[in-house]
Backbone as JSON, one array per atom type, in Angstrom:
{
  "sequence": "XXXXXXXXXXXXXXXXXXXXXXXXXXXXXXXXXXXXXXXXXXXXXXXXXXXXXXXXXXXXXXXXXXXXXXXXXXXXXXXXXXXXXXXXXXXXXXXXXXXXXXXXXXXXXXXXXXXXXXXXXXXXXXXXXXXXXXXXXXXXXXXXXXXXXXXXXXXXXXXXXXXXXXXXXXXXXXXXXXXXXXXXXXXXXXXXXXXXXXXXXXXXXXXXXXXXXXXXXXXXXXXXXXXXXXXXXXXXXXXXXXXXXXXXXXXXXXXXXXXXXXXXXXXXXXXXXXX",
  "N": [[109.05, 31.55, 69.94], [111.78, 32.78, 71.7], [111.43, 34.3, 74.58], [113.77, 36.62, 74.79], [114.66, 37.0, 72.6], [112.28, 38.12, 71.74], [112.3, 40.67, 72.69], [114.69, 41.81, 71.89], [113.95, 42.54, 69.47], [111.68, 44.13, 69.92], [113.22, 46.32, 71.17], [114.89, 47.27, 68.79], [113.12, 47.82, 67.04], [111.66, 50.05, 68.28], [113.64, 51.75, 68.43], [114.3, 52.19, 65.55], [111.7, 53.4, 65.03], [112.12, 56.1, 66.8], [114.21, 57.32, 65.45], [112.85, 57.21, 63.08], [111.43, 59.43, 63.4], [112.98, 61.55, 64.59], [114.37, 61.83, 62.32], [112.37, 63.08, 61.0], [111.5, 65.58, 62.08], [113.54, 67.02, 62.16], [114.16, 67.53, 59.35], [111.77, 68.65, 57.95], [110.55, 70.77, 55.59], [110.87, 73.89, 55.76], [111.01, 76.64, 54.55], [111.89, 79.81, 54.58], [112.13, 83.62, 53.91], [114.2, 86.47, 54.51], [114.89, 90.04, 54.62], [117.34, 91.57, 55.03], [120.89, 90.62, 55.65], [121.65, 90.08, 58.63], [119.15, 89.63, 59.8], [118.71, 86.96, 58.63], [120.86, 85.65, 59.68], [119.73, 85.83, 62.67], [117.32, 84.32, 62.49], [118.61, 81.82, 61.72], [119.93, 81.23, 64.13], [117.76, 80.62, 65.7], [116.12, 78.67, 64.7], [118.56, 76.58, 63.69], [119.22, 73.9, 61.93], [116.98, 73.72, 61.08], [115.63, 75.26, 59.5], [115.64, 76.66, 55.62], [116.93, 79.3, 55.05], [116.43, 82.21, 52.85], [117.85, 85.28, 51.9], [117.18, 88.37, 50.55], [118.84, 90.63, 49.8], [121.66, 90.47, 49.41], [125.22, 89.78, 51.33], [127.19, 92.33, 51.5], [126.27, 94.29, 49.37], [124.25, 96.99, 48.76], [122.22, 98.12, 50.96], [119.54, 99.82, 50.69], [118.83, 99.51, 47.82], [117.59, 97.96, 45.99], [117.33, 95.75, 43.76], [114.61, 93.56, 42.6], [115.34, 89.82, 41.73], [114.27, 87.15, 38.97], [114.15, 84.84, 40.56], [114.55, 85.88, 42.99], [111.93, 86.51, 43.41], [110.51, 84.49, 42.95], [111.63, 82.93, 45.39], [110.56, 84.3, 47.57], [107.86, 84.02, 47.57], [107.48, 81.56, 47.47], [108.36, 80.94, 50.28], [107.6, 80.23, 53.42], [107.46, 81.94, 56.08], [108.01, 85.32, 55.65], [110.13, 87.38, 57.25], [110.03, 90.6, 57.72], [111.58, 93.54, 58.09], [110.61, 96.3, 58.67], [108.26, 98.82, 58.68], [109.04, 100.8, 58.27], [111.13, 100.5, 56.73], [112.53, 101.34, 53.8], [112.65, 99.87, 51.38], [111.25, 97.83, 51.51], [108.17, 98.16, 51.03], [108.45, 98.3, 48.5], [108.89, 95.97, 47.4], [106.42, 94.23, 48.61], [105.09, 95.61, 47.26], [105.13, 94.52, 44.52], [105.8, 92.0, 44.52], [103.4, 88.61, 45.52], [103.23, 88.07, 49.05], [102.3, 85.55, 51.27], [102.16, 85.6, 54.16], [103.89, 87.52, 55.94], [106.01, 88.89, 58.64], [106.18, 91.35, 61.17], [108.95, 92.35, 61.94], [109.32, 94.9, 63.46], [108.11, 95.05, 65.44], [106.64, 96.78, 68.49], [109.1, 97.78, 68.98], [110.34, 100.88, 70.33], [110.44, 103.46, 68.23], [113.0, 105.55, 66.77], [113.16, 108.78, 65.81], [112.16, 108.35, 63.19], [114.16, 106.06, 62.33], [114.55, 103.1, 60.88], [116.89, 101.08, 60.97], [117.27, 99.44, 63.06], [117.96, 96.65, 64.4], [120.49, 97.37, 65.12], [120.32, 97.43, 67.56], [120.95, 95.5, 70.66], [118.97, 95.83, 72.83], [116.68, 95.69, 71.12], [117.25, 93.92, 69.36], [116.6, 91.62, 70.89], [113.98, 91.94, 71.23], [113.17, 91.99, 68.35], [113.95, 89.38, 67.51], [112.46, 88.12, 69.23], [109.83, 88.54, 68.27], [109.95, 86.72, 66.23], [110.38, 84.56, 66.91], [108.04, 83.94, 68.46], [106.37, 83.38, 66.34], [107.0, 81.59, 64.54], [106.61, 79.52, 66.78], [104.2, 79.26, 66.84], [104.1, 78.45, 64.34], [105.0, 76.14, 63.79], [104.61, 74.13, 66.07], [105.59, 72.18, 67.13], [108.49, 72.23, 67.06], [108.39, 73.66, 69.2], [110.24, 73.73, 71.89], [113.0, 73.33, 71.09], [113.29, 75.47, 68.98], [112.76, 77.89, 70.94], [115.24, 77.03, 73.19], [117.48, 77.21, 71.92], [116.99, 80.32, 70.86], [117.44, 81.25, 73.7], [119.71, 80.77, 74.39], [121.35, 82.01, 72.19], [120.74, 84.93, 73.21], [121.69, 84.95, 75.69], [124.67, 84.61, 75.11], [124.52, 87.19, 73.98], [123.98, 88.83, 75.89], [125.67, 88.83, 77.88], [127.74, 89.69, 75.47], [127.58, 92.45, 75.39], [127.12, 93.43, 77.86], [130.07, 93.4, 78.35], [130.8, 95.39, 76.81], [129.49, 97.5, 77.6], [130.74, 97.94, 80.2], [133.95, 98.05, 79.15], [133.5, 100.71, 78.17], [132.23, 102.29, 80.14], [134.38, 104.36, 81.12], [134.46, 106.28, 79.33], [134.88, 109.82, 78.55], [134.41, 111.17, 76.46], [131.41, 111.17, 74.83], [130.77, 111.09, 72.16], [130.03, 110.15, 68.95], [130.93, 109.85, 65.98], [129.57, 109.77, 62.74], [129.35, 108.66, 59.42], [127.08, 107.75, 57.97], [123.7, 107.52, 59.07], [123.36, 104.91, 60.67], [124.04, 104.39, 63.27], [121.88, 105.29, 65.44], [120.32, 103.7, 67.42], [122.4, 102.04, 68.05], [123.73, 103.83, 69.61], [121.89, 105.03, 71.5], [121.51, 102.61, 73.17], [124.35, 102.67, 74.68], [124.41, 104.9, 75.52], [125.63, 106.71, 74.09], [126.1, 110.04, 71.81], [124.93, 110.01, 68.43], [126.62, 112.03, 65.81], [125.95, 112.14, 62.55], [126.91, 112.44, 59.07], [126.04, 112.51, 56.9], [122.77, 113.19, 55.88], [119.27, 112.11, 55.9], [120.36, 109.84, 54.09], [121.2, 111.69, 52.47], [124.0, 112.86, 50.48], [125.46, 115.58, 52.6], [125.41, 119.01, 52.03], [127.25, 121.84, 51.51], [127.43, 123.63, 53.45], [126.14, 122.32, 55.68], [128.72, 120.45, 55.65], [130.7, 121.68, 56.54], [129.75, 122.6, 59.09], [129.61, 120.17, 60.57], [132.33, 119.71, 60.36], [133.1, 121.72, 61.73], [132.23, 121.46, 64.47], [133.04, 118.6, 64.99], [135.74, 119.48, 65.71], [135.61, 121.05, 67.71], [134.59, 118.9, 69.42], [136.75, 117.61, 69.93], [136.96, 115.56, 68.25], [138.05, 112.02, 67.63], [137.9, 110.39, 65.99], [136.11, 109.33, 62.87], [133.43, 107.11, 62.0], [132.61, 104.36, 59.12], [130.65, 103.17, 56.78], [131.66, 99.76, 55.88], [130.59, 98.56, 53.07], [130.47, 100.72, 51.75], [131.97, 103.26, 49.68], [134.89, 104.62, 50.99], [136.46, 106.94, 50.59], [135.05, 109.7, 50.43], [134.37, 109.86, 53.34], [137.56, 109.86, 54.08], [138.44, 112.19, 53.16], [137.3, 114.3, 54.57], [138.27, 113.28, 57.28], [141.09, 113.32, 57.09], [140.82, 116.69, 57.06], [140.75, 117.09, 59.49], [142.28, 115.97, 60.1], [141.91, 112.94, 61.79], [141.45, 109.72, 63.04], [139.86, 107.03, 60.98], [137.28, 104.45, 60.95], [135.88, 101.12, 59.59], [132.79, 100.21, 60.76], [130.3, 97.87, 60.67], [126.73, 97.49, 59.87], [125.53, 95.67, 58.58], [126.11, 92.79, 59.37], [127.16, 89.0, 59.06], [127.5, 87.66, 60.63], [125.8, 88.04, 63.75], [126.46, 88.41, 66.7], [129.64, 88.31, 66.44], [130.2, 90.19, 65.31], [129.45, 92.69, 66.77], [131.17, 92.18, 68.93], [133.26, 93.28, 67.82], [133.0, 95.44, 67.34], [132.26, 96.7, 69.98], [135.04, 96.64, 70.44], [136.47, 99.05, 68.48], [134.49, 101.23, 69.57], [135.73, 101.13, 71.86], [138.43, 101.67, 71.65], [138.57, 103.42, 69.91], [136.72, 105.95, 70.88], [137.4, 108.65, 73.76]],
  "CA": [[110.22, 32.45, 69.89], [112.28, 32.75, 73.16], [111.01, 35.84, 74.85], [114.64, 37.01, 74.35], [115.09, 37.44, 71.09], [111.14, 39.08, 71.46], [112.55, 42.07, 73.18], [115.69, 42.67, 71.03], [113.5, 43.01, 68.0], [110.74, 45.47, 70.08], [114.27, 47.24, 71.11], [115.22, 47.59, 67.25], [112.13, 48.88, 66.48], [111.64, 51.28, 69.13], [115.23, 52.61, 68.13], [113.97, 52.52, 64.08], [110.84, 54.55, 64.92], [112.54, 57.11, 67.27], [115.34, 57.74, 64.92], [112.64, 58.19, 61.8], [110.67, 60.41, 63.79], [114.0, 62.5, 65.03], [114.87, 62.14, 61.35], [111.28, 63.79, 59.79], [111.7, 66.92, 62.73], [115.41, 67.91, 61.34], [114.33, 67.62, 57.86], [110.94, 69.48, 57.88], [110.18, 71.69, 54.87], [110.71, 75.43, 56.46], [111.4, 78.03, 53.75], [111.93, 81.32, 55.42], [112.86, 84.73, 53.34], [114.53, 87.88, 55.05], [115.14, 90.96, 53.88], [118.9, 92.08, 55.27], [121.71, 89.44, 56.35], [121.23, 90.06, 59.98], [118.12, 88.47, 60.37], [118.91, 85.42, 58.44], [121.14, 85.11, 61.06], [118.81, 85.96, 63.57], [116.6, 83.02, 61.92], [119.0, 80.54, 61.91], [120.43, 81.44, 65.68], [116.96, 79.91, 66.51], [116.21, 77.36, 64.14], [119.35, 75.99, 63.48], [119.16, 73.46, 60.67], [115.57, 72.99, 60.48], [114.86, 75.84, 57.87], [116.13, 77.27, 54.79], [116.65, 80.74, 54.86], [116.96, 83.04, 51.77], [118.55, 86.17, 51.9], [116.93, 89.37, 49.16], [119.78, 91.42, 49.99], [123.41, 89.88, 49.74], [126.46, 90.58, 52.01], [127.98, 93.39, 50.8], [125.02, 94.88, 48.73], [123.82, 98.32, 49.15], [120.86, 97.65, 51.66], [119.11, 101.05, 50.02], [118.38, 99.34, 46.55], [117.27, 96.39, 45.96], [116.08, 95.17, 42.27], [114.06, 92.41, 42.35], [115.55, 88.91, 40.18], [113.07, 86.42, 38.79], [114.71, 84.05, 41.32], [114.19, 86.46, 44.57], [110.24, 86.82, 43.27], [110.09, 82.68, 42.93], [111.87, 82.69, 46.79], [109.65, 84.93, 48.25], [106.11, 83.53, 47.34], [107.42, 80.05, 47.93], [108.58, 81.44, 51.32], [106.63, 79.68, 54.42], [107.26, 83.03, 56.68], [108.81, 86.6, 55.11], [110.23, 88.27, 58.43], [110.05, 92.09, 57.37], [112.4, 94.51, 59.3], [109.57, 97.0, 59.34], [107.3, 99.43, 57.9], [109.77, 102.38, 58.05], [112.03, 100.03, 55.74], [111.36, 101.76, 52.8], [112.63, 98.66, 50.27], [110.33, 96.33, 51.45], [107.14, 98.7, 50.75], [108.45, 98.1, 46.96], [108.78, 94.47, 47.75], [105.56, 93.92, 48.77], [104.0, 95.88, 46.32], [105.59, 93.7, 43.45], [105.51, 90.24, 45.33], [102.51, 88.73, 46.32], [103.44, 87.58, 50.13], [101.28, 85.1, 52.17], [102.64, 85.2, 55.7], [104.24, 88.66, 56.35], [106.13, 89.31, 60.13], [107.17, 92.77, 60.78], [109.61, 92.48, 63.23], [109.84, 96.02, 64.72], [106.56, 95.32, 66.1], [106.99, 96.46, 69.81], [109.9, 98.46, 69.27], [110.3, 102.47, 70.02], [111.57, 104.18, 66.93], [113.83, 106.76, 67.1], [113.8, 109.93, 64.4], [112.05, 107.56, 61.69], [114.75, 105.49, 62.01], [114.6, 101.69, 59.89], [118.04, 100.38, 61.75], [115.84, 98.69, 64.46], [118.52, 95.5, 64.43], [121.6, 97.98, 65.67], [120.5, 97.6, 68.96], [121.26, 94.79, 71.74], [117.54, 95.44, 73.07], [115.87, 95.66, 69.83], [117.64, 92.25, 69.08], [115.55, 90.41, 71.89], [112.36, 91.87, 70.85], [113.17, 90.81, 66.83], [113.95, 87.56, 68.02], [110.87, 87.17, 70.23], [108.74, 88.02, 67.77], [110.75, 85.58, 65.01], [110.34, 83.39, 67.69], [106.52, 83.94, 68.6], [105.27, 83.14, 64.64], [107.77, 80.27, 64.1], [106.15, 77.98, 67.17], [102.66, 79.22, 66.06], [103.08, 77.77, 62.84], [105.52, 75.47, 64.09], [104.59, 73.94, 67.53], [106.36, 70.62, 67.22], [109.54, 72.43, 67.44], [108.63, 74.99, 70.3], [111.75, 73.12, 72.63], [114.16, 73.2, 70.34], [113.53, 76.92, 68.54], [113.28, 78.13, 72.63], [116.34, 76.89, 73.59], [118.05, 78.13, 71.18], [117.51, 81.69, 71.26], [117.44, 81.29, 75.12], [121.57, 80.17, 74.22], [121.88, 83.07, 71.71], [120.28, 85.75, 74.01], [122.89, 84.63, 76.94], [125.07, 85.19, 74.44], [124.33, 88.69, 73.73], [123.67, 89.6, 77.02], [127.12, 88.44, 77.7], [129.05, 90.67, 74.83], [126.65, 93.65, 76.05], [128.02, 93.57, 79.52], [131.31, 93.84, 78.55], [130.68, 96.75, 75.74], [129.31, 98.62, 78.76], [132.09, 98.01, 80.87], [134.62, 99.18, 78.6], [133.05, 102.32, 77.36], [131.75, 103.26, 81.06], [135.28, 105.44, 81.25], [134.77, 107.12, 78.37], [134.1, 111.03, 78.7], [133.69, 111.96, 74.97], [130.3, 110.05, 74.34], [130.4, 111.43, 70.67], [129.91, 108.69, 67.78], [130.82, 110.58, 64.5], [129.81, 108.81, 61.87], [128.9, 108.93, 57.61], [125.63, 107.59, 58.0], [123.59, 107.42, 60.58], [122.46, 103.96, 60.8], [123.94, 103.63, 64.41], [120.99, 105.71, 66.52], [119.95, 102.57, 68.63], [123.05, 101.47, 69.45], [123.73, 104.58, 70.47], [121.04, 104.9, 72.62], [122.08, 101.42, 73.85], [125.44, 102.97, 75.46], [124.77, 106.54, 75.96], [126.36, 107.74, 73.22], [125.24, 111.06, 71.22], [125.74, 109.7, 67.48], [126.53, 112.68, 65.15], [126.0, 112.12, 61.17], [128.03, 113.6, 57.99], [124.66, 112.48, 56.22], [121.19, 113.39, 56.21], [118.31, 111.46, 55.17], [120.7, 109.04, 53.0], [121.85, 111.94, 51.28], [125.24, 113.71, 50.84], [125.75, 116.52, 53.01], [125.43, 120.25, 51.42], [128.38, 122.7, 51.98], [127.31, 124.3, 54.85], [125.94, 121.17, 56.52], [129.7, 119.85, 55.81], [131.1, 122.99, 57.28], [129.34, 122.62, 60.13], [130.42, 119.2, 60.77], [134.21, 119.78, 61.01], [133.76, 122.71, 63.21], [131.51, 120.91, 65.87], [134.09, 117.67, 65.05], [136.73, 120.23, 66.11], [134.87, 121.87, 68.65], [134.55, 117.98, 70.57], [138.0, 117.2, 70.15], [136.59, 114.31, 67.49], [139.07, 111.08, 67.09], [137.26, 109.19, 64.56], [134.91, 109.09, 62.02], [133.11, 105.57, 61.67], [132.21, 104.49, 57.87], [130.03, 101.5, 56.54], [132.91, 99.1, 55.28], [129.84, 98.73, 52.06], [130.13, 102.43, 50.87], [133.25, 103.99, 49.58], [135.64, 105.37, 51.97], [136.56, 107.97, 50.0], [134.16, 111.01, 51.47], [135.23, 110.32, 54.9], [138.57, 110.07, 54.18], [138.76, 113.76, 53.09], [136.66, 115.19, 55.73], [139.28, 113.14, 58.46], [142.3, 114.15, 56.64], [141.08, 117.83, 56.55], [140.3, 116.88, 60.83], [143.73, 115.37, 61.16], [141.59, 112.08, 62.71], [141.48, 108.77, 62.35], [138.31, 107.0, 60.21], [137.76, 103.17, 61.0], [134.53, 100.54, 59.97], [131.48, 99.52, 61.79], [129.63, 96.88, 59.47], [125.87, 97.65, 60.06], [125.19, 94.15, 58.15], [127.69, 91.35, 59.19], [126.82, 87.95, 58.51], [127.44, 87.05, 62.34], [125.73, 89.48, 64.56], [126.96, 88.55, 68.18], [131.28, 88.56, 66.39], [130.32, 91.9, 64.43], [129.1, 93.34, 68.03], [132.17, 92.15, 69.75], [134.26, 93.64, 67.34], [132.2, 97.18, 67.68], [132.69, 97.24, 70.95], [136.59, 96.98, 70.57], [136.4, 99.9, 68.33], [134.32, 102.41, 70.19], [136.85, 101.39, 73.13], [139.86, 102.14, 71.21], [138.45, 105.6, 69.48], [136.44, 106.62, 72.19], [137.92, 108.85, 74.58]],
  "C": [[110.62, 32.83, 71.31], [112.03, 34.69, 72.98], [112.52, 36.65, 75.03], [114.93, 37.77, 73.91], [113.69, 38.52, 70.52], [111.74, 40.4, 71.82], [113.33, 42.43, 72.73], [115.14, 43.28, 70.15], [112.18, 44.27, 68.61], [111.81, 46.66, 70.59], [114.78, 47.89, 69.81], [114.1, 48.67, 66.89], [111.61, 50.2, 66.82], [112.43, 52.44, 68.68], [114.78, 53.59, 66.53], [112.98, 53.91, 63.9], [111.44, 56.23, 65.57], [113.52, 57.84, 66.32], [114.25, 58.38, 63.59], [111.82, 59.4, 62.35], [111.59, 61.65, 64.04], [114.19, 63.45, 63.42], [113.82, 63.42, 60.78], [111.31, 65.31, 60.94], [112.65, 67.36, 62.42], [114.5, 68.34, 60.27], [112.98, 67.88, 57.4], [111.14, 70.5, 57.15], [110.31, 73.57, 55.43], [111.08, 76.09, 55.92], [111.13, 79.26, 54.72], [112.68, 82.91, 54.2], [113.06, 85.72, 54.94], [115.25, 88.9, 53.98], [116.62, 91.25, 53.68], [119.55, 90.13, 56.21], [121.33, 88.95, 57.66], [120.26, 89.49, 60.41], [117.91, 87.46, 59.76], [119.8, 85.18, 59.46], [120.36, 85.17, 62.63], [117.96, 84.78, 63.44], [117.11, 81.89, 62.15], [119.52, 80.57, 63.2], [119.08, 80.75, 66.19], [116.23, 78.63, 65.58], [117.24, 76.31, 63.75], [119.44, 75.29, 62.2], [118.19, 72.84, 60.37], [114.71, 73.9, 59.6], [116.06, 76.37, 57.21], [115.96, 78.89, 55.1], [117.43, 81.25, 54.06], [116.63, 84.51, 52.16], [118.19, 87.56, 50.41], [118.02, 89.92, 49.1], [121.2, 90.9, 50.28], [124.09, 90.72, 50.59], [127.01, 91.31, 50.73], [127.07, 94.54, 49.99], [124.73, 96.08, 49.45], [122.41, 97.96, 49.8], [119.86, 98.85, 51.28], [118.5, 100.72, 48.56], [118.48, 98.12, 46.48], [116.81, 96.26, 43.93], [115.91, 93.62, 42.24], [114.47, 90.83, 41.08], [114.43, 88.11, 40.22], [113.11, 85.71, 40.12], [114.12, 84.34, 42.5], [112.8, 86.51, 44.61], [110.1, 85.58, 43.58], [110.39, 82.53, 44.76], [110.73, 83.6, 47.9], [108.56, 84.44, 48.36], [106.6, 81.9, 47.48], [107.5, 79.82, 49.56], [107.3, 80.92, 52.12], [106.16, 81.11, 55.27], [108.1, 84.27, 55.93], [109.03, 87.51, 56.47], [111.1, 89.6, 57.59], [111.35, 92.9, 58.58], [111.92, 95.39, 59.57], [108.86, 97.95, 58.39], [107.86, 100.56, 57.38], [111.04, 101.85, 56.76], [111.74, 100.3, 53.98], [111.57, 100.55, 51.38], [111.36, 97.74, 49.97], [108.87, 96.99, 51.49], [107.41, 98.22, 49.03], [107.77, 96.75, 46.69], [107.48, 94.03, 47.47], [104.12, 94.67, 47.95], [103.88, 95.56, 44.96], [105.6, 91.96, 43.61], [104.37, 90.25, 46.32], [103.31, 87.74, 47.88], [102.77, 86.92, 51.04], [101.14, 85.89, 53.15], [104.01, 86.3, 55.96], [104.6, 88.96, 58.13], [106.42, 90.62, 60.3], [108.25, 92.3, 62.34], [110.09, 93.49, 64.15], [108.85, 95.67, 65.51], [107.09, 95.06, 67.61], [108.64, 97.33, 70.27], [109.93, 100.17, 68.96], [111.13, 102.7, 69.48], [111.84, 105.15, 67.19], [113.71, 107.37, 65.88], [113.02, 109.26, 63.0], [112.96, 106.74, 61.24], [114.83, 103.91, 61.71], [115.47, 100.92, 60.77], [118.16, 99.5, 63.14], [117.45, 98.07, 64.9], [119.81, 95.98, 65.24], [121.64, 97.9, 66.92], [120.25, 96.1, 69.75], [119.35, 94.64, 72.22], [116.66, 95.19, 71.78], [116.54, 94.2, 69.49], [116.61, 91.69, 69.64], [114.4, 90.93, 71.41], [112.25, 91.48, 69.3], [112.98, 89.63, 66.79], [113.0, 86.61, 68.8], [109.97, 87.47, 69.55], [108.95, 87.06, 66.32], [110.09, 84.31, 65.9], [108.75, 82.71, 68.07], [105.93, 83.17, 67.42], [106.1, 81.97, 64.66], [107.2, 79.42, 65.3], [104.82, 78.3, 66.77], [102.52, 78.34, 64.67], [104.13, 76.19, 63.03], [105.64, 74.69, 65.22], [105.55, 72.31, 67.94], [107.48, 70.86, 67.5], [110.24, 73.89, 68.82], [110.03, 74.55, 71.35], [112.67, 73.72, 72.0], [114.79, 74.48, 70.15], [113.59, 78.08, 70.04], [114.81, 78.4, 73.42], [117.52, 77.42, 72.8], [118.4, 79.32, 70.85], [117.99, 82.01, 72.66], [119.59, 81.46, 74.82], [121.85, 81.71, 73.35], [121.66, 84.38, 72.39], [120.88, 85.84, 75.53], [124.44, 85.04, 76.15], [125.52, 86.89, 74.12], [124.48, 89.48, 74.8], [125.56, 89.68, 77.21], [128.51, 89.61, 77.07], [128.43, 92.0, 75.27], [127.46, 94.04, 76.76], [129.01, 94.16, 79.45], [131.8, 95.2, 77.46], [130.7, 97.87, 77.1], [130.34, 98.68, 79.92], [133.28, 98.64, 80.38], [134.04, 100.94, 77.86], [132.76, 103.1, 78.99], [133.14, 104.49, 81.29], [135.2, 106.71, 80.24], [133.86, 108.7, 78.48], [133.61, 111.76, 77.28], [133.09, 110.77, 74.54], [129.58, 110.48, 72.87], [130.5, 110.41, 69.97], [129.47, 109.61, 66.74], [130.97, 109.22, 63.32], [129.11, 109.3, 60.35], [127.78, 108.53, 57.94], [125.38, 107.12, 58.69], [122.71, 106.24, 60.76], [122.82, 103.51, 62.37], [122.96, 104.47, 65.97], [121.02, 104.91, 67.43], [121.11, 102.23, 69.15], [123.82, 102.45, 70.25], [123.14, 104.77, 71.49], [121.29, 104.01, 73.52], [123.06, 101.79, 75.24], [125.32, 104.32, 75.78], [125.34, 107.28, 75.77], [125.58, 108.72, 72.59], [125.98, 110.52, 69.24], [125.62, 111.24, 66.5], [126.68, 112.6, 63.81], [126.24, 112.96, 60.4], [126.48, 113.59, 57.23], [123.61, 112.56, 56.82], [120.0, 112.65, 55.45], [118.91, 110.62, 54.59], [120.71, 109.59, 52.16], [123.41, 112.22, 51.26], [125.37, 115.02, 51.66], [126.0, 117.78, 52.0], [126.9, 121.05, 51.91], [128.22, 123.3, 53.6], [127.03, 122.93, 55.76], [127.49, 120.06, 56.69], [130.03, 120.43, 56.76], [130.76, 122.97, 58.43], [129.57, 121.79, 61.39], [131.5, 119.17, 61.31], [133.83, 120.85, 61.72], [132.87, 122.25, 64.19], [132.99, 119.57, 66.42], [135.5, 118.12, 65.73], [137.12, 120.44, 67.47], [135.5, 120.61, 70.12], [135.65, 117.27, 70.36], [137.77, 115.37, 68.95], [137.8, 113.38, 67.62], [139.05, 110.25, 66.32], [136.18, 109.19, 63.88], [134.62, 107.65, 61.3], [132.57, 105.78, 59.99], [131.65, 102.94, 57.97], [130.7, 101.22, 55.56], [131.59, 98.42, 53.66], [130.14, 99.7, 51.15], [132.17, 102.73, 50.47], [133.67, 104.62, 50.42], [136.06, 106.88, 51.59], [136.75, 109.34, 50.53], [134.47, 111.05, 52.74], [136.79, 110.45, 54.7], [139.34, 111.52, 54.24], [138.44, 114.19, 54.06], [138.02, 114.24, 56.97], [140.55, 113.2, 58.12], [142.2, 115.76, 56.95], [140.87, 117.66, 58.63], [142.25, 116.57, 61.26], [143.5, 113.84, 62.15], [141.73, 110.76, 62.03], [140.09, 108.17, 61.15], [138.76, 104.8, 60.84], [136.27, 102.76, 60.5], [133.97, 100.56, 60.8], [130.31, 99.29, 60.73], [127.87, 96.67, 59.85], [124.61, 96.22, 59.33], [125.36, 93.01, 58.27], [126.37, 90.02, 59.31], [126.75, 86.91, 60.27], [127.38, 88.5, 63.21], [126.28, 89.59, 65.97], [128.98, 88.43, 67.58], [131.37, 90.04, 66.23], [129.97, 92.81, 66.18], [130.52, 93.02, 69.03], [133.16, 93.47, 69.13], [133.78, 95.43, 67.63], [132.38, 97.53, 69.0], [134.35, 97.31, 71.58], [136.65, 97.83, 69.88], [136.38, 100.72, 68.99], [135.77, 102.33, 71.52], [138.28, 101.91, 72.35], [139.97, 103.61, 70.46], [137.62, 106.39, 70.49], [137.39, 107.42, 73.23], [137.11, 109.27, 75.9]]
}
């Protein structure tokens, strides 16, 4: 056989093996559960399309109640990793005391909580430490794809940094660093910008009379211009309280399905009700 035609066919084969080997690293088995939207996107921002990830908690869904379907019990325990959002999350104490769970992450781990507050994910820094420890357990159990899952957040975390920057840029003018809002799931990213966030609710309940009362005359007091609402909940309740203000009321989506658009868009808000 003319040494030729030998080297086309060890070129073919070379090609055949590289391609099934490319092929069996894509298409690797990787079940993943999460609890809230946000960190299935967080999940797939660094795996891309080399795991499945299921979702307990749908967009739109009251992140506060969960009931378990047969379905979400079968996804869970088939589940390779279950990245938790944390210990203070009080759902996923149910969760895990109704589903048995191998392979449990918490992902606050490493982050300072504010007030007892769950809402870890609200914040820009608290992102990078979610994501590094998403990132930590996935090449541990995954080392074949440490490159890949790397580079990847490395790209989404340039990213972030990125819409950050320019959050803090527009807001540095702003002298009323109040953030009135219905529930107070945005602590961290307050903290983030150096805002003071003030809540209509307490604990994830309704506000009492006096604790309303108290509200509009501080809201008064700081010249308020907006009361934020989670585009989830009925508008309703704020609407009255910023009718009886005379202010405006706008979203801020404490779940979105894309966390570095939903963060752009938050920081065109605060810039436009901020004063």
């Amino acid at each position: 056989m003319p040494k030729l035609k030998i080297a086309a066919i060890l070129i073919v084969l070379l090609f055949f093996f590289s391609c099934t080997k490319k092929n069996k690293l894509i298409q690797d088995d990787i079940n993943i559960s999460v609890t809230l939207v946000p960190y299935a996107d967080f999940v797939k921002q660094i795996t891309g399309n080399r795991a499945k990830v299921k979702t307990l908690i749908p967009p739109g869904a009251n992140a506060h109640f969960l009931e378990l379907s047969p379905k979400s019990v079968q996804e869970i325990t088939e589940s390779d990793i279950y990245f938790s959002v944390g210990e203070l999350f009080r759902i996923e104490k149910e969760i895990q005391s109704k589903v048995k769970v191998e392979n449990i992450v918490d992902c606050s781990k490493g982050i300072e909580v504010i007030d007892k507050n769950s809402h870890y994910w609200l914040s820009v820094a608290n992102v990078k430490i979610i994501t590094q420890n998403m990132l930590d357990e996935l090449i541990k159990k995954y080392p074949q794809h440490k490159n890949y899952f790397i580079n990847n957040r490395t790209k989404f975390i340039n990213k972030l940094d990125s819409i950050n920057s320019k959050i803090k840029e527009k807001l540095i003018s702003k002298k009323n660093r109040n953030l009135f809002v219905y529930h107070p799931a945005w602590t961290y990213l307050a903290n983030d910008y150096g805002l003071n966030e003030i809540s209509i609710e307490r604990d994830g309940k309704s506000p009492k009379a006096q604790e309303l009362k108290n509200f509009i005359k501080f809201a008064k007091e700081q010249n308020a211009s907006c009361i934020f609402f989670d585009p989830n909940f009925d508008e309703s309740s704020v609407k009255t309280i910023a009718n009886s203000l005379n202010i405006n009321i706008d979203s801020l989506n404490p779940l979105p399905e894309n966390f570095l658009e939903n963060l752009e868009e938050i920081g065109n808000k605060l810039e436009k009700h901020l004063r």
